[in-house]
C-alpha positions as CSV (number, residue, x, y, z in Angstrom):
1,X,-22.2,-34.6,15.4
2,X,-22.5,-30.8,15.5
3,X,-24.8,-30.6,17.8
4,X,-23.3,-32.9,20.3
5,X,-20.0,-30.9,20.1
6,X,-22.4,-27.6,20.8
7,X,-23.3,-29.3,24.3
8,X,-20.2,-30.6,25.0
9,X,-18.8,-26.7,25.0
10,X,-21.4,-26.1,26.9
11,X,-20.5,-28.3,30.0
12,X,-16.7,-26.8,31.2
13,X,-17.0,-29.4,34.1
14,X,-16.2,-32.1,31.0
15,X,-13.0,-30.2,29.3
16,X,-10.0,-30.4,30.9
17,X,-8.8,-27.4,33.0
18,X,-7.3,-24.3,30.9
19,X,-3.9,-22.9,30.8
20,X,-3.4,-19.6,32.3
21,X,-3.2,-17.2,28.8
22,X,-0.1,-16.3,27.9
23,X,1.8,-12.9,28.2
24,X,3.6,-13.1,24.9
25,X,1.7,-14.3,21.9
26,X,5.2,-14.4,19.9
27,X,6.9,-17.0,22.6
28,X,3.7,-19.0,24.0
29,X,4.6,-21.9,25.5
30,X,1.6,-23.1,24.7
31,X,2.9,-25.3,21.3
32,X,6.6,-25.3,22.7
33,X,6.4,-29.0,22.9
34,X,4.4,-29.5,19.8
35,X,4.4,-32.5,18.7
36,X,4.0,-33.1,14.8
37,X,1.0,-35.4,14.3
38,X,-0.6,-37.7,11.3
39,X,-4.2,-37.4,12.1
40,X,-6.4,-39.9,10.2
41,X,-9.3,-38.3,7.7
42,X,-12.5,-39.2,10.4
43,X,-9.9,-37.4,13.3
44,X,-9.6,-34.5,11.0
45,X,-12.9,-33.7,10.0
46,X,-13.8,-34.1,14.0
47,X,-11.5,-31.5,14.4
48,X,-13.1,-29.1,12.6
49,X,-16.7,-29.7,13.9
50,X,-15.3,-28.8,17.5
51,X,-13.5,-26.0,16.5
52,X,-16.5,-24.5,14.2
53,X,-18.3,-25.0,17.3
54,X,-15.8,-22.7,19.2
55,X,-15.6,-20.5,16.5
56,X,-19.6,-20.0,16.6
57,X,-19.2,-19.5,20.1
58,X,-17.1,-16.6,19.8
59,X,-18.8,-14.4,17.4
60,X,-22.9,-15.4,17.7
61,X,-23.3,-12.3,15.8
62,X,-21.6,-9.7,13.5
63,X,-18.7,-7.5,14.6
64,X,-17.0,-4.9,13.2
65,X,-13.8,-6.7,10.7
66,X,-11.1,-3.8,11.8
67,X,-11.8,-5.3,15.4
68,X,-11.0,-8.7,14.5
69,X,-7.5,-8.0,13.0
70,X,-6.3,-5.9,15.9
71,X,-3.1,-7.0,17.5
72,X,-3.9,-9.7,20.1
73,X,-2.6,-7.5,22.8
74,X,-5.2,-4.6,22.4
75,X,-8.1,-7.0,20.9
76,X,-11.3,-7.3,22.8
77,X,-12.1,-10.3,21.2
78,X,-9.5,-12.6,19.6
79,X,-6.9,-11.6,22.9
80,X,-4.4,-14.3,24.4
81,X,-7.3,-16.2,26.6
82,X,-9.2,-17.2,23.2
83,X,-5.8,-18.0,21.5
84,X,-5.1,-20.3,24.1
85,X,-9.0,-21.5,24.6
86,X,-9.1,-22.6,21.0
87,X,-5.1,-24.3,21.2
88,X,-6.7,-26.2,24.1
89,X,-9.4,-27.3,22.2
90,X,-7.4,-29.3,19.8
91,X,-5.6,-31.9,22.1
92,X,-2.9,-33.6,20.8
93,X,-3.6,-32.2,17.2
94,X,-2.1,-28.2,18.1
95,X,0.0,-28.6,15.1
96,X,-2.9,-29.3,12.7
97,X,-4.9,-26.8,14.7
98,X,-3.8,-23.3,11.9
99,X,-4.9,-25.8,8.7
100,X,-8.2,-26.4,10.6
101,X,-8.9,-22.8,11.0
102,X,-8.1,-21.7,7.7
103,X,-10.3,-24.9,6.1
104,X,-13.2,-23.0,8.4
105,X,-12.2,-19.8,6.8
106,X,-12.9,-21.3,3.6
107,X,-16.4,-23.4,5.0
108,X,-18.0,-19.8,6.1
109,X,-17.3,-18.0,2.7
110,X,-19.3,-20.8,1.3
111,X,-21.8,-20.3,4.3
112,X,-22.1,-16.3,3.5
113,X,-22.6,-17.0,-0.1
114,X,-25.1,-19.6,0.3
115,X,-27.4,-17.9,3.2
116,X,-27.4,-14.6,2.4
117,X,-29.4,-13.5,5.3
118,X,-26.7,-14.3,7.6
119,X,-23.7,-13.1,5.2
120,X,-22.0,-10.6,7.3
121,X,-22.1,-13.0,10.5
122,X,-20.2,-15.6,8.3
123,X,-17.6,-13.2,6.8
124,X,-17.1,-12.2,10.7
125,X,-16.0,-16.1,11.4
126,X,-14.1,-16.1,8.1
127,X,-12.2,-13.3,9.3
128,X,-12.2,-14.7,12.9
129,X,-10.6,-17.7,11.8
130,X,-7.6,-16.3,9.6
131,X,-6.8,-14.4,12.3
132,X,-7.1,-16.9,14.9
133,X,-5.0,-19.4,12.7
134,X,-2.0,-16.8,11.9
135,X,-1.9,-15.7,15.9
136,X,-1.8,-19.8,17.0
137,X,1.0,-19.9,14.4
138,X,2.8,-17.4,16.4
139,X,3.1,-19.5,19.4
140,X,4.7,-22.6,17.1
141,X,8.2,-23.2,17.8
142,X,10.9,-21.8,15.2
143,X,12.3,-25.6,15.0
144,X,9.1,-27.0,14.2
145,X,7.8,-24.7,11.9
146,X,8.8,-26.2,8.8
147,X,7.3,-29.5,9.5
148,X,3.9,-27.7,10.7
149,X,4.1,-25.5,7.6
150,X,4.6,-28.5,4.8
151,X,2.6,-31.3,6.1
152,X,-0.5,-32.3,4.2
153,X,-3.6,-33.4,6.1
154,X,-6.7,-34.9,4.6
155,X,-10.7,-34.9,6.0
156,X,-14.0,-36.9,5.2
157,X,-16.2,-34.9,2.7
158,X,-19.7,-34.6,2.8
159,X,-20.1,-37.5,0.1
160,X,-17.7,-39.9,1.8
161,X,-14.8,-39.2,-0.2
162,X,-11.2,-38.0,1.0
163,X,-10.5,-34.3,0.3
164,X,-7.1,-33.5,-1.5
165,X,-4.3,-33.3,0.8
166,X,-3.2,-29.9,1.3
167,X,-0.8,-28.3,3.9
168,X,-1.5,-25.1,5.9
169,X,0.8,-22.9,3.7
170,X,-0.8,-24.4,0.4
171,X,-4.2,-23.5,1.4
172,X,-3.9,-20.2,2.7
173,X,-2.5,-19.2,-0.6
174,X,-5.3,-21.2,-2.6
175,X,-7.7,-18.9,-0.6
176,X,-5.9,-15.6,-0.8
177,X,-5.6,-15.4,2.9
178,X,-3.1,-12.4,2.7
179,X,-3.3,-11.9,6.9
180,X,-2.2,-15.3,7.2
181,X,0.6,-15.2,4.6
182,X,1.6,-11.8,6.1
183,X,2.6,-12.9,9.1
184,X,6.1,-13.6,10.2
185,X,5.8,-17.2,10.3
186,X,4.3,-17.4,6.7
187,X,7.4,-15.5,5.1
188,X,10.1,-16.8,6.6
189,X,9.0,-20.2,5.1
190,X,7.6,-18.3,2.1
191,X,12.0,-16.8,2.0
192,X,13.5,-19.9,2.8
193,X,11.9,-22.0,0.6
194,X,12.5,-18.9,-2.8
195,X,16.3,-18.8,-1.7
196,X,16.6,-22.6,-0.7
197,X,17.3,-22.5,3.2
198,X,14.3,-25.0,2.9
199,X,14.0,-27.4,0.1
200,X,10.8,-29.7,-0.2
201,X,11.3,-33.7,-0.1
202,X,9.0,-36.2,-0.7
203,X,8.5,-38.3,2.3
204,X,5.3,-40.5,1.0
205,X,4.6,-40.6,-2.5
206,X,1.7,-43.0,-2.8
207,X,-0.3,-40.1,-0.2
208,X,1.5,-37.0,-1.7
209,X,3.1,-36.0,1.3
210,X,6.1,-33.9,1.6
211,X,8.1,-32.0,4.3
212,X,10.2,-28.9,4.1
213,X,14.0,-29.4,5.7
214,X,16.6,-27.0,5.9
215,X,19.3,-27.6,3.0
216,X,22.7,-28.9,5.0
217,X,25.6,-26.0,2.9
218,X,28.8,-26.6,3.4
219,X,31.5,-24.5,4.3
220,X,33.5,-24.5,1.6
221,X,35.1,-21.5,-0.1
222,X,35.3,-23.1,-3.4
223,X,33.3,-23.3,-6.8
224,X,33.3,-27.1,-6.2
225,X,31.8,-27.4,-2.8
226,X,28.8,-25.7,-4.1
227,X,28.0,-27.3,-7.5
228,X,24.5,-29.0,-6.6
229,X,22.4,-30.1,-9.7
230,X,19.1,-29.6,-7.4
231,X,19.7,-26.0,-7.0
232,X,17.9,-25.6,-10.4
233,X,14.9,-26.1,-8.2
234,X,15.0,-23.6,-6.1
235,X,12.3,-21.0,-6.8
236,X,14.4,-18.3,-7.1
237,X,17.0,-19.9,-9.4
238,X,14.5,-21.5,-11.3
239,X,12.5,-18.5,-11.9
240,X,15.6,-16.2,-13.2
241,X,16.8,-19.2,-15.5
242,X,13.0,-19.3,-17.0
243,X,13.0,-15.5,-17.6
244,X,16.5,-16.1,-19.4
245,X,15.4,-18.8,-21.8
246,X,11.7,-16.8,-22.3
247,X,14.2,-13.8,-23.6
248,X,16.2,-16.2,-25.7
249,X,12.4,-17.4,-27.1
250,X,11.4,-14.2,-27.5
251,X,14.8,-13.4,-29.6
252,X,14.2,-16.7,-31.9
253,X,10.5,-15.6,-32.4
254,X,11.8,-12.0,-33.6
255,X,13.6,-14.1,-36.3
256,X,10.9,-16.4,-37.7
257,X,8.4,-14.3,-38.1
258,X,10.6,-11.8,-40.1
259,X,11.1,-14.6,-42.5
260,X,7.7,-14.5,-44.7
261,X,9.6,-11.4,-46.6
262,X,12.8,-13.0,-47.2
263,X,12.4,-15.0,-50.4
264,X,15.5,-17.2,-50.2
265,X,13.5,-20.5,-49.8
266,X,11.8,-20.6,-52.8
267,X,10.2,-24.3,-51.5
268,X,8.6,-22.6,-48.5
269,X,10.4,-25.1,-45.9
270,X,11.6,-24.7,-42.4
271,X,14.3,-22.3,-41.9
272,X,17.2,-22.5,-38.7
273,X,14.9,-20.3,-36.6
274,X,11.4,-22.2,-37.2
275,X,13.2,-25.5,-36.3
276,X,14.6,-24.0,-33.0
277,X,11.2,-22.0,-32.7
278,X,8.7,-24.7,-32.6
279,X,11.3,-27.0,-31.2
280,X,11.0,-24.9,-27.8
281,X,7.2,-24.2,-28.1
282,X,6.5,-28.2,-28.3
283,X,8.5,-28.3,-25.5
284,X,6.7,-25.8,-23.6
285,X,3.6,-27.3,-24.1
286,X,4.6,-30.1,-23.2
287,X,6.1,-28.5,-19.6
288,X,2.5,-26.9,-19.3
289,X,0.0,-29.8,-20.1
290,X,2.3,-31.9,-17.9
291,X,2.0,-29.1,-14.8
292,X,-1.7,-28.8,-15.9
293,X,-2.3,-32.9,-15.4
294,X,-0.7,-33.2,-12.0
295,X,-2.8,-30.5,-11.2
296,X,-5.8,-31.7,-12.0
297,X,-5.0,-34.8,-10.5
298,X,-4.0,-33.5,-7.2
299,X,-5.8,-30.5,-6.8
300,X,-9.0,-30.3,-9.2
301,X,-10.0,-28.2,-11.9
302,X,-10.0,-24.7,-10.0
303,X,-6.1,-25.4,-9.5
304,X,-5.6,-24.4,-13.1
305,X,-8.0,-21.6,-13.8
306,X,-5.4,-18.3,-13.3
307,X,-4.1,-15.3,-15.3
308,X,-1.2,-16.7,-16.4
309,X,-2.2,-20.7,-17.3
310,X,-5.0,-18.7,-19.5
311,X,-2.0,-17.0,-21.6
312,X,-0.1,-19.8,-21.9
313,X,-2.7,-22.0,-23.4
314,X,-3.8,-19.2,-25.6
315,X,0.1,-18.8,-26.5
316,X,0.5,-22.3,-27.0
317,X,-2.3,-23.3,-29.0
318,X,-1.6,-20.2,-31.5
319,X,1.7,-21.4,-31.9
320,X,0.1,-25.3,-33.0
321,X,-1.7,-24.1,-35.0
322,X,0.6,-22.3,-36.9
323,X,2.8,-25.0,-36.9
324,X,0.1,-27.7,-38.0
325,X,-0.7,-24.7,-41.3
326,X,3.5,-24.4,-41.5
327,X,3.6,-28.5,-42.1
328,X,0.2,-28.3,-44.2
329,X,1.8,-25.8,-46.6
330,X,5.4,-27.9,-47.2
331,X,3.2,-30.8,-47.9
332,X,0.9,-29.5,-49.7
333,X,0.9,-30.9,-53.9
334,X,-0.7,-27.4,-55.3
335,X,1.4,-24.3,-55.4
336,X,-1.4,-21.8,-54.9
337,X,-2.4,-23.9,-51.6
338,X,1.3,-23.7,-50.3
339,X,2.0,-20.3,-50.8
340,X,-1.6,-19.8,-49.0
341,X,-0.9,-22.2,-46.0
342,X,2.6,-20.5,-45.6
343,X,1.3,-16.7,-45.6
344,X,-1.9,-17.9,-43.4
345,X,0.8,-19.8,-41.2
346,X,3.0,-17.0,-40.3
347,X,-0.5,-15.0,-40.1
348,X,-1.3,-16.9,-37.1
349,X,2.0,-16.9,-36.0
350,X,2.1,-13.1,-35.5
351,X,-1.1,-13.1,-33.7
352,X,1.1,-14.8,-30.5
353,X,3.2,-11.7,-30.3
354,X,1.7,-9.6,-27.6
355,X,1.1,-12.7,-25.5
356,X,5.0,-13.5,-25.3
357,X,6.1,-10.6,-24.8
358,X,3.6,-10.4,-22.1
359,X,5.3,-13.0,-20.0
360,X,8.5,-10.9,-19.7
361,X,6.7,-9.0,-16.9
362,X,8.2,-11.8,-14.6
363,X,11.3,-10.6,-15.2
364,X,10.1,-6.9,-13.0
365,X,7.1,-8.8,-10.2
366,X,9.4,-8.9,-7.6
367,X,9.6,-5.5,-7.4
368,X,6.6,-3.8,-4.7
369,X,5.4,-1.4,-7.1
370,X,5.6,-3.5,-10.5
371,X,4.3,-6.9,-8.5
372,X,1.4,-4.8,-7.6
373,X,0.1,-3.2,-10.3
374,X,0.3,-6.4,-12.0
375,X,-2.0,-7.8,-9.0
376,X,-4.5,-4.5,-10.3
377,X,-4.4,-5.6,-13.7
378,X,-5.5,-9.5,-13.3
379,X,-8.2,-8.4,-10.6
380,X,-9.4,-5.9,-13.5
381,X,-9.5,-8.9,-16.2
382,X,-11.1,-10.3,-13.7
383,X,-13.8,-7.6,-13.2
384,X,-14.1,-7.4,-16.4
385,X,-15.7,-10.3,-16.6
386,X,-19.2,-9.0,-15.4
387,X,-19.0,-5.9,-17.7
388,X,-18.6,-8.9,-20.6
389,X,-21.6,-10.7,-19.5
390,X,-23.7,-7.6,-19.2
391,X,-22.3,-6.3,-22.8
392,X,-23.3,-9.6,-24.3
393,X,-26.6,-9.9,-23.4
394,X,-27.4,-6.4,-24.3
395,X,-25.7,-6.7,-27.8
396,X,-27.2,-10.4,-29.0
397,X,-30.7,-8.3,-28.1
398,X,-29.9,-5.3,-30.6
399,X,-28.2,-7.5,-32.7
400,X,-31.2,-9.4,-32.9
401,X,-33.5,-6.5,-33.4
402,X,-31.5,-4.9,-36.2
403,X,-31.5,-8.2,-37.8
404,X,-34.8,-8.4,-38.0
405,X,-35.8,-5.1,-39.0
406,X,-33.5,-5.6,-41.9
407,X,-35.6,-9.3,-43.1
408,X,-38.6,-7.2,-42.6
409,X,-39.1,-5.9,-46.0
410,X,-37.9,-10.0,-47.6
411,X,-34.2,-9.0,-47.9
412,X,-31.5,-9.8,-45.7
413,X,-28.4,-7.8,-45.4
414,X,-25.5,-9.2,-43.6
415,X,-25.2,-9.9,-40.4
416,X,-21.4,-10.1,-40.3
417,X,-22.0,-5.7,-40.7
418,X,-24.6,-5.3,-38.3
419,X,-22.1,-6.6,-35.8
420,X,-19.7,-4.4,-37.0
421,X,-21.9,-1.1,-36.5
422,X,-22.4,-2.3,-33.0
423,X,-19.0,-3.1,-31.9
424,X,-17.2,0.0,-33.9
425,X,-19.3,2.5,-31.8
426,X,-18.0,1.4,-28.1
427,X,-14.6,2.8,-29.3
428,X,-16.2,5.8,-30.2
429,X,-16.7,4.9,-33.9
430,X,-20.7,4.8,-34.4
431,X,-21.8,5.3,-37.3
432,X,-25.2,7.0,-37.1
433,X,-25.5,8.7,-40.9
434,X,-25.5,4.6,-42.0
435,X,-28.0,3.6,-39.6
436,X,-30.1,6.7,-40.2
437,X,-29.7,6.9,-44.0
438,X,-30.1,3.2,-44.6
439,X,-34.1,2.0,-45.4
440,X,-33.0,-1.6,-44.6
441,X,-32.9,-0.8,-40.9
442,X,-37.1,0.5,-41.3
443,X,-36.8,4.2,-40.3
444,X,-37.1,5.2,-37.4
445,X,-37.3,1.6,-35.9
446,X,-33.5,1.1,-36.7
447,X,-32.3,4.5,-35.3
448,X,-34.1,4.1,-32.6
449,X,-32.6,0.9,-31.6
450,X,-29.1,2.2,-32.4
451,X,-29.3,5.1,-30.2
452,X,-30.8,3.0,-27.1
453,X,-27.7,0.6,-27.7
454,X,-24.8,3.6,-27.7
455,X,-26.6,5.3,-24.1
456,X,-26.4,1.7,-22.9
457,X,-23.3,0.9,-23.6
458,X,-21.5,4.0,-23.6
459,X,-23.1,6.1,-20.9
460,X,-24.1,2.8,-18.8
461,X,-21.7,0.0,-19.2
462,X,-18.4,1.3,-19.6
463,X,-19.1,4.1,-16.7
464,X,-19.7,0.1,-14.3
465,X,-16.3,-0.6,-16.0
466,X,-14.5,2.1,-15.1
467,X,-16.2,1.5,-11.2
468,X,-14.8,-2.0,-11.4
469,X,-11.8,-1.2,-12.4
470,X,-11.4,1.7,-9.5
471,X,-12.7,-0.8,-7.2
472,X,-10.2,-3.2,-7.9
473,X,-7.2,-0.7,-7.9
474,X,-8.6,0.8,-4.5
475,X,-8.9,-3.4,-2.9
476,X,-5.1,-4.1,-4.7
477,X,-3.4,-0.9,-3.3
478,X,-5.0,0.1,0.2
479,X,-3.6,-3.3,1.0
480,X,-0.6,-3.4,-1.0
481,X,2.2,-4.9,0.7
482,X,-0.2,-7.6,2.8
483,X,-1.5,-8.0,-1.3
484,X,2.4,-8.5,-2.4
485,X,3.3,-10.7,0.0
486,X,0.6,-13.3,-0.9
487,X,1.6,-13.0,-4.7
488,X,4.8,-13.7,-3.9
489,X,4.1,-16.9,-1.4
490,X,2.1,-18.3,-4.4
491,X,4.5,-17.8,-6.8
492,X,7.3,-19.4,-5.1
493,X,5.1,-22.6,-3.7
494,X,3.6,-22.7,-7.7
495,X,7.5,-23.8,-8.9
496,X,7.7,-26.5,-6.0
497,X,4.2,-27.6,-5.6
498,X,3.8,-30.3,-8.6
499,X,5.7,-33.4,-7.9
500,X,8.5,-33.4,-9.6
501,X,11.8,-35.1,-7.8
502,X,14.2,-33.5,-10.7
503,X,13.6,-30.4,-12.4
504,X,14.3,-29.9,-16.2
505,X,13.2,-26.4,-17.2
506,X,12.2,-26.4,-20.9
507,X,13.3,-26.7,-23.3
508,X,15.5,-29.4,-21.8
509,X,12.6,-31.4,-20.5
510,X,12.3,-33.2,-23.7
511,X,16.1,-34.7,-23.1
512,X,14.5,-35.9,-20.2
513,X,11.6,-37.4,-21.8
514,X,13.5,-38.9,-24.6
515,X,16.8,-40.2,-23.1
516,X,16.1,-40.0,-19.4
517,X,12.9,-40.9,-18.2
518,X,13.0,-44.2,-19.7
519,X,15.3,-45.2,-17.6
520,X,13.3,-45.1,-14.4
521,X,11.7,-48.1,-15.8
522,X,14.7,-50.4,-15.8
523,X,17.2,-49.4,-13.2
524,X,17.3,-48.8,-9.6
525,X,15.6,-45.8,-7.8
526,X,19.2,-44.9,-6.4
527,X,20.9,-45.5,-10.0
528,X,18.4,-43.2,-11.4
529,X,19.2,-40.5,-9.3
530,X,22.5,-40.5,-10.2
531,X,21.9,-40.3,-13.8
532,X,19.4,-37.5,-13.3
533,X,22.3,-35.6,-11.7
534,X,24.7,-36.3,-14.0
535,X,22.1,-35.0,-16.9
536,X,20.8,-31.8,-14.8
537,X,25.0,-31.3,-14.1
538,X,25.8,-31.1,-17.8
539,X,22.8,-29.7,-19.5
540,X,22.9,-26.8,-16.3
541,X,26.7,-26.2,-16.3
542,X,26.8,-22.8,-17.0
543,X,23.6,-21.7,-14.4
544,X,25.1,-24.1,-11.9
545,X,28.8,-22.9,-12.0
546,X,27.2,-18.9,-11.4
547,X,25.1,-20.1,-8.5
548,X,27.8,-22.1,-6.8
549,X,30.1,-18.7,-7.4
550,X,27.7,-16.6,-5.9
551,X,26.9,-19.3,-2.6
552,X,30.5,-19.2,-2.3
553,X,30.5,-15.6,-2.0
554,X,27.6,-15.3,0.6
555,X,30.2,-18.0,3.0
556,X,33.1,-16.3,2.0
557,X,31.0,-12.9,3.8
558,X,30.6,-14.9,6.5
559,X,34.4,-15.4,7.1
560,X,36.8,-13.5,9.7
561,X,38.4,-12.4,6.6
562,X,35.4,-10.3,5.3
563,X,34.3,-9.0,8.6
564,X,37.5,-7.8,9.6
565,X,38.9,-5.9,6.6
566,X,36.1,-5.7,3.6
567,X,33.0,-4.9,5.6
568,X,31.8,-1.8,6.2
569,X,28.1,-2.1,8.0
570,X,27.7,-1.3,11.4
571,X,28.7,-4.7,13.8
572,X,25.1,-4.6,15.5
573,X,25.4,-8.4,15.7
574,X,28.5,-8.5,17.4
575,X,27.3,-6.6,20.3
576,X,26.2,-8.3,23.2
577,X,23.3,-6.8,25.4
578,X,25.4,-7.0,29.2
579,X,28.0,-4.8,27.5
580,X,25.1,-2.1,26.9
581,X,25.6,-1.0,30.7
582,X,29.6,-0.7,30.4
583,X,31.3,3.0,30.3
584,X,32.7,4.9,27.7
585,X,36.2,6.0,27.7
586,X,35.0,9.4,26.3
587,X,31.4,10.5,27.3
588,X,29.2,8.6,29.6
589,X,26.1,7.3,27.2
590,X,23.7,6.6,30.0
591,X,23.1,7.6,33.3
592,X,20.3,4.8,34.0
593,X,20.4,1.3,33.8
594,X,20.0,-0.3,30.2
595,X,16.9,-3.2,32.0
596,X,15.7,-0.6,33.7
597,X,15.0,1.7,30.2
598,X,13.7,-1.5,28.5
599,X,10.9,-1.7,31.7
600,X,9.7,1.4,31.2
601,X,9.0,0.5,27.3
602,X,6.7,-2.2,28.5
């Protein structure tokens, strides 16, 4: 099929005829009259072999990367001709033409990684291709943007099977595409959708598609006309109302585990703050397995490997397991085994501290400066990775080799302190007089060994960590805001991109499990909406009534009223460009024509 497309490109005298470039890459009328279109899954992956083949065509062989993301009016390469060349190329399917690009982006990282002798001649068409698919975004119309941004297409895998359905938006931030989600087009439906301009419906369930629309406000002044249970889902809401119950959590956690010195409860049971305690962390976990499971399902097991996911399983499962010790100990018939279970229990329990209060640094990530360094830190976890596999391998081998000099001689010493000598002296802490003193260790075998494993590790490996971790500051911050501008597209999409038709944040999820959800199974879809809005109205009263005040406010500084006496910017936006040319009473401003200083900008 490739190769038929390859000769096919090859032939002009069998495409049709192409449009003259355009002048203005951001008002083409090239996708003016785009038309929004369903491709089927064979369609799909036929568009990508013919634009692979384009994209081939254009780079047959490695360029310099600062060249490819020029500005398409000064670029050699990727100028309005091939923007228009490649929209040609896709037909009737323009709108599904930026998802295809991307999904190539994606094929020739693979491609570099896998042929190696070719690498930097893939990473050229996976650069090639982001850029191509953020300038043909350019040229989509404002009015159809949401629908091109949202809609979820689906292609024929190698094996036969249908890929998950994904929309353009959703997998430029799976793949990090930070040009892409740069670009104009990506943040303004990256903003609309975090304030809720644009809220996300579900159009087809049984194919998981859905469709961004703008949300319909009213005009309304009052607290009234703004009271809209679904407003808990907007990413921005949602994500302030999350860091407020995380604080509360935090407070209630500062309680419990203060209790173990109070010796009030001479029977060792559950205290006011425990029950409210592991009350929210059941629901939390069962907020996070249920986000985990839809995204499995929809997305695959890579959807769930991230920074954050990691803490909050870690979190979670410390905090079963002190619960599962906490209920071991009540129960327990033996007195010395209670008072065990109930220290060991609030042991554990501690042990979850730094991770929770790790998760306030929500509260400061939309902030440049704090959103980035964060970004530095999880790349350097990241890195850090590497330096862990090196460091393991090198200490299971002198682990190993002091382990056996020590059964040389018929008695073993244990191993739990061998591993102790090794790990104490990467922070600095190696104890040489025990290694060199000791006869266990058969002199001068065992010092030997010690001293090869601090010059390894101390001189070797953490110098590679401290270049990883420069590395990963210099890739974070050289880039920063393109960097923050993709954190913050994927952490807005994240809180909208699991089904979910009505949101309870936790802990009030498990009122929906318990009294709610059940009721799906034995009313009407319509009836159940209305008792999910009733619920989400009274549980949310309080979040609800401060939202509505402050939408109320944002119209109210829309009014006459507000312009006219409270308002105190500069009226830029009530001036209109043919009065530019008119006199002053005072001064004259201009002794040339307004057009004919905007002509000599050009």
């Amino acid at each position: 099929m490739s190769s038929n497309l390859n000769k096919a490109l090859q032939k002009p005298s069998r495409l049709e005829p192409l449009a003259p470039p355009a002048t203005d890459s951001e008002h083409g009328e090239v996708l003016t009259r785009l038309d929004v279109c369903k491709p089927s899954p064979k369609t799909m992956l036929k568009l990508l072999h013919r634009i692979k083949a384009l994209v081939v065509q254009l780079l047959p062989h490695q360029v310099d990367m600062d060249v490819l993301r020029q500005p398409e009016v000064k670029s050699q390469i990727i100028n309005s001709n091939t923007v228009s060349t490649f929209i040609d190329a896709s037909g009737d399917l323009k709108d599904a033409l930026p998802f295809a690009l991307l999904k190539l982006k994606q094929y020739f990282q693979k491609e570099a990684l896998q042929d190696q002798s070719d690498y930097d001649e893939h990473m050229c068409r996976s650069v090639a291709s982001e850029v191509l698919s953020r300038y043909v975004m350019h040229r989509v119309d404002a009015q159809k943007l949401p629908k091109v941004m949202s809609h979820r297409f689906l292609y024929l895998e190698s094996d036969g099977d249908l890929s998950a359905p994904l929309s353009v938006l959703e997998l430029a931030i799976d793949l990090h595409a930070t040009f892409f989600l740069s670009s104009d087009e990506s943040q303004t439906a990256v903003t609309a959708l975090w304030n809720g301009s644009w809220v996300q419906i579900h159009t087809d369930t049984s194919q998981n598609q859905i469709e961004y629309v703008p949300y319909h406000k009213t005009d309304g002044h009052s607290l009234f006309h703004h009271f809209d249970p679904s407003k808990i889902a907007v990413p921005k809401y949602q994500n302030y109302l999350r860091i407020v119950i995380w604080v509360v959590f935090l407070a209630v956690f500062s309680f419990s585990v203060q209790s173990p010195t109070e010796q009030l409860n001479p029977k060792k049971r559950f205290d006011e703050w425990e029950y409210v305690l592991y009350g929210m962390s059941i629901s939390f976990l069962f907020e996070e397995a249920n986000r985990m499971f839809k995204s499995l399902r929809i997305r695959g097991l890579s959807s769930v490997f991230n920074f954050w996911t990691i803490v909050n399983v870690i979190t979670y499962v410390i905090l079963t397991l002190s619960f599962n010790l906490r209920v071991a100990g009540i129960y327990s018939v033996d007195e010395s085994d209670k008072d065990r279970l109930h220290m060991l229990s609030f042991e554990i329990l501690s042990m979850a501290s730094p991770l929770i209060w790790i998760k306030l640094l929500p509260i400061f990530d939309l902030f440049l400066y704090v959103g980035t360094m964060e970004l530095v830190i999880i790349r350097m976890i990241r890195q850090s990775l590497v330096f862990f596999l090196l460091l393991g391998v090198v200490f299971a081998g002198h682990a190993q080799a002091l382990y056996a000099l020590d059964a040389a001689d018929g008695e073993q010493g244990s191993f739990a302190s061998i591993c102790k000598i090794l790990l104490r002296s990467i922070f600095g802490d190696a104890d040489f007089g025990t290694v060199a003193n000791q006869a266990r260790f058969g002199q001068p075998f065992g010092e030997f060994i010690f001293y090869a494993w601090c010059f390894v590790t101390i001189i070797i490996l953490l110098n590679v960590l401290v270049a990883l971790y420069a590395s990963s500051y210099e890739g974070v911050t050289d880039d920063a805001v393109n960097e923050f501008m993709a954190f913050f597209a994927g952490k807005t999409v994240s809180m909208i991109r699991t089904p979910d038709h009505f949101v309870y944040v936790a802990p009030f999820n498990l009122i929906e499990d318990i009294f709610v959800a059940p009721f799906e199974w034995i009313v009407t879809k319509e009836t159940y909406s209305k008792i999910n809005r009733v619920v989400l109205s009274v549980l949310f009263f309080i979040p609800l009534s401060i939202i509505a005040a402050l939408e109320a406010n944002d119209v109210f500084r829309q009014t006459t009223v507000y312009k006219n006496f409270i308002d105190t910017r500069i009226p830029f936006m009530d001036a209109d460009v043919d009065d530019l040319d008119e006199e002053d009473e005072e001064y004259k401003i201009c002794r040339h024509r307004f057009e004919d200083l905007k002509k000599r900008l050009e």
